[in-house]
C-alpha positions in Angstrom: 83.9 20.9 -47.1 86.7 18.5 -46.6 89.1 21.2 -45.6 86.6 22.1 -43.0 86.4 18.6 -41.6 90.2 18.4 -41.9 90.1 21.2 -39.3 87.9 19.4 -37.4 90.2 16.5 -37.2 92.9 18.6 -36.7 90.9 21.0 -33.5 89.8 17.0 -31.8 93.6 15.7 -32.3 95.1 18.7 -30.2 92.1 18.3 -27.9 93.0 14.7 -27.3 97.1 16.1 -26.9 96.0 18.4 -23.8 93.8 15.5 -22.3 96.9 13.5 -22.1 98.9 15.9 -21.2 96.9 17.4 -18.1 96.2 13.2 -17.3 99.9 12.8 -17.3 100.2 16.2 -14.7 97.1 14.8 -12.6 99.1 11.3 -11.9 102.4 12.6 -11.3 101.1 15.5 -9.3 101.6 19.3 -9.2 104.9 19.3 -6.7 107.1 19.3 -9.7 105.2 22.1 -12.3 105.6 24.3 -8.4 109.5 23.7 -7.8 110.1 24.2 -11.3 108.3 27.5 -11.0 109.8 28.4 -8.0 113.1 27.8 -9.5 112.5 29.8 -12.2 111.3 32.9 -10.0 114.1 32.6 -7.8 116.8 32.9 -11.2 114.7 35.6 -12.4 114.9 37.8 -8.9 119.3 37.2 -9.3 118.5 37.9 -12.3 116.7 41.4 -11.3 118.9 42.2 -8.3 122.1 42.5 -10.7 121.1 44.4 -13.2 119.6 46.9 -10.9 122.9 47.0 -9.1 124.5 47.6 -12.4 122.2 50.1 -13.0 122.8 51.8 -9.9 126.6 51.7 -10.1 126.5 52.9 -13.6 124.4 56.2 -13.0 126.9 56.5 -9.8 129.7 56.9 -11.9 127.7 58.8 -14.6 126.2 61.5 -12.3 130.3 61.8 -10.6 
């Protein structure tokens, strides 16, 4: 039984980590979590855009 209330412990200490956490988000607001995001989608499309030109050049010269 004390392995079980261990658990416990261990389920109300990661419960307490995510209240901080999302406390911490609420007071310094969202606008950061969003340009972070949208940076990340904007590498991501580069990101897309070359290899499909890549791929496109490769199955150019392939197909020649």
């Amino acid at each position: 039984s004390r392995q079980k209330t261990e658990r416990n412990y261990i389920m109300l200490h990661w419960a307490l980590v995510f209240l901080v956490v999302a406390i911490i988000a609420a007071v310094f607001g969202f606008a950061g979590i969003a340009s972070a995001s949208a940076g990340i989608a904007q590498i991501l499309f580069f990101i897309f855009i070359a290899l499909f030109l890549v791929t496109l050049l490769l199955r150019a010269f392939r197909s020649g």
